[in-house]
N, C-alpha and C positions, 0 to 999 in steps of 0.2 A: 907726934901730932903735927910738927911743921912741915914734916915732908908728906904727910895726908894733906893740908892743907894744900901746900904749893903744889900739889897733883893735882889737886880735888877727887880724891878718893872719896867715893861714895860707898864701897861695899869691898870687900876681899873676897876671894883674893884676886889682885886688883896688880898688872904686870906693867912697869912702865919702864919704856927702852930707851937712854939718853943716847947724845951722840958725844964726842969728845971736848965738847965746848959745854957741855952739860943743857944742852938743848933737846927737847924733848922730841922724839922721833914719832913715835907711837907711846900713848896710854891704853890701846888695849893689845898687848902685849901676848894677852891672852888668847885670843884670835889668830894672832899671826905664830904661835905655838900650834894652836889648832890646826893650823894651813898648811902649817911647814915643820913638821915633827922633828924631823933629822937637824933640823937648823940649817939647811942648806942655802938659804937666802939674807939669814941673820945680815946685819941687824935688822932687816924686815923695814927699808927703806923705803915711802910710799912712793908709786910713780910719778914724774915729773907730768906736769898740767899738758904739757905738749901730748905726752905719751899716752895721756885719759882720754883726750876732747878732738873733737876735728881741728879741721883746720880754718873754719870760719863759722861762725855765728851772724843771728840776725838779731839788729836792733829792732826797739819796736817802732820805729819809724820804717822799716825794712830794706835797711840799708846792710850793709854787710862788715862783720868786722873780722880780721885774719887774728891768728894767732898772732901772728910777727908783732901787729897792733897792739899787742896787749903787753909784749916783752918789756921787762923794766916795771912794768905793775904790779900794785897788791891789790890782789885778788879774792875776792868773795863771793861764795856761792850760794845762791837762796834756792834750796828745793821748796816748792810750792806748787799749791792748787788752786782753782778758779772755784773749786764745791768744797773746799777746804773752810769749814767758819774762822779756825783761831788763825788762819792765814788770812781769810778775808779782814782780820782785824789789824793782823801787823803789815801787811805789805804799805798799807798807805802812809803808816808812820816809817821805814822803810826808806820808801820813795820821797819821804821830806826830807828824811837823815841824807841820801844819796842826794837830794838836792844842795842841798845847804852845805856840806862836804863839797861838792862841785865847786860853789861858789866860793868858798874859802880856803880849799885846797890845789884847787887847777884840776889836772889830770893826771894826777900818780898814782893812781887807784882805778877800778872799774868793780861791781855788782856785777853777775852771772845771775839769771832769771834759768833756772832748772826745773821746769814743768812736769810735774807725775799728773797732769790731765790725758 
């Protein structure tokens, strides 16, 4: 029951791949079985942010930000919609957390805005 918890296993059967510091790599385990049968790519390490995204972003002032810019950050990704309702609810609460975070933590962090419009 503790190790359902500390997973958050919600249903079985439920594959979760640590790494040697007992950091979790992948919880769905199951997928990357699906992907990769033979195991040829085990432990099923996901790609680095570099190797996902380009190599610059626009803010919404439309200015531009590089990858390089973002190095040394923790980073987070919000997929969202503009026709989206329970998104139309949470972005702006959101955008006060990413405020107020600004304010009290500097800039060792950044939000990613991920648009499915």
């Amino acid at each position: 029951e503790k190790l359902s918890k500390k997973f958050k296993v919600s249903g079985i059967p439920t594959f979760v791949i640590l790494d040697t510091d007992g950091k979790t790599i992948t919880d769905d385990g199951r997928s990357a079985i699906s992907e990769d049968p033979t195991g040829e790519e085990f432990p099923w390490i996901p790609p680095k942010f570099s190797e996902v995204f380009g190599d610059t972003f626009v803010r919404n002032d439309g200015t531009t930000v590089t990858t390089a810019d973002l190095d040394g950050k923790t980073l987070a990704i919000y997929f969202s919609a503009h026709w989206c309702p329970p998104c139309r609810g949470f972005t702006p609460k959101l955008i006060e957390t990413y405020n107020a975070m600004k304010k009290a933590r500097g800039d060792d962090f950044e939000f990613i805005f991920a648009s499915s419009d």
